[in-house]
C-alpha positions, 0 to 999 in steps of 0.5 A: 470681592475676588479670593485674590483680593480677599487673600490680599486683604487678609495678609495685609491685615496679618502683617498691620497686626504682626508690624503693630504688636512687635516693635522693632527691638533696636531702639535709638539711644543717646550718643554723645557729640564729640566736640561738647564736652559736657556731653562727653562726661556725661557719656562716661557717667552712662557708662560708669553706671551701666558697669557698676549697676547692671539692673539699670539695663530696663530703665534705659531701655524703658525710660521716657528720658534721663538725667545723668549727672556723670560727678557730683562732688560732696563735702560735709562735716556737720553741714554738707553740701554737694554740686554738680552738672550735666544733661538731660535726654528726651529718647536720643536726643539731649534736650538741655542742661541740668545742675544738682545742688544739696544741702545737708544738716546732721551727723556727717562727716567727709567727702566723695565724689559721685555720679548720679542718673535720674530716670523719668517713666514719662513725659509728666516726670520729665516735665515736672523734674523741668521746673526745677522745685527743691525735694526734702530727703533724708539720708544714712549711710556710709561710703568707702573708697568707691563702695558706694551705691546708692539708689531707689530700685523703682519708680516713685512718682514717675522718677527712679534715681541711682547714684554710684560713688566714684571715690570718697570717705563719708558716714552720714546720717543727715536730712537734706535739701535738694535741688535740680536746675533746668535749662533747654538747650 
């Protein structure tokens, strides 16, 4: 081999290895489509809690996928119950709707109205959060005006969640069911 084709083969091999361990730094993100309202609000919900919630930056930089559920509103007094709708996003990509809906038993008492984002690490939480089971929680807690932010700062079973209270007035202290609906677009 000539020391032009070996000089070759080498700055070939340098720039494959250079190209492999630093990505590029621009990833794809999600835009919303204009003309789908759903999509719209749920561009506002991103938004919303980027502000509120700066430390969500590396779960959108990192995530797998997200569902971003941009106003759930809430009611309880003994009994509590909250619903809401939205998308979920695969990379750049809006892959299907969602929907929320609780119910709730204990001391409680009010009403708010919230956004709330769910962050999958791979593909397996993703797929899990698609068949849509219902999840036991429990809950305390107080939400005034638009104080409240509420979340779990890390993933836990592939899913971190974050919520941030648009307005409302509750004080809870409840156990509740949970569950997210699925449908592919």
């Amino acid at each position: 081999m000539s020391s032009r084709n070996l000089f070759n083969c080498l700055l070939a091999s340098v720039l494959f290895i250079a190209v492999s361990a630093f990505p590029p730094a621009v990833l794809a993100e999600w835009q919303a489509d204009d003309s789908d309202k759903r999509q719209v609000s749920a561009a506002a919900g991103v938004e919303r809690i980027k502000k509120r919630l700066p430390d969500t930056a590396p779960y959108f930089e990192q995530a797998y996928g997200y569902a971003i559920i941009p106003s759930i509103t809430r009611a309880a007094l003994g009994f509590g119950a909250a619903y809401g709708r939205g998308i979920v996003i695969e990379g750049d990509e809006a892959i299907g709707t969602t929907s929320y809906f609780q119910f709730s038993s204990g001391i409680q008492l009010g009403a708010k109205f919230f956004s709330m984002i769910v962050f999958f690490k791979d593909k397996q939480a993703l797929d899990f959060y698609k068949q849509s089971e219902w999840q036991l929680t429990g809950q305390a807690g107080i939400d005034l005006v638009t104080v409240g932010v509420s979340g779990l700062p890390a993933y836990s079973s592939g899913v971190a969640m974050f919520a941030v209270t648009r307005v409302g007035l509750m004080g809870e202290f409840s156990y509740s069911g949970a569950r997210f609906g699925y449908k592919p677009l």
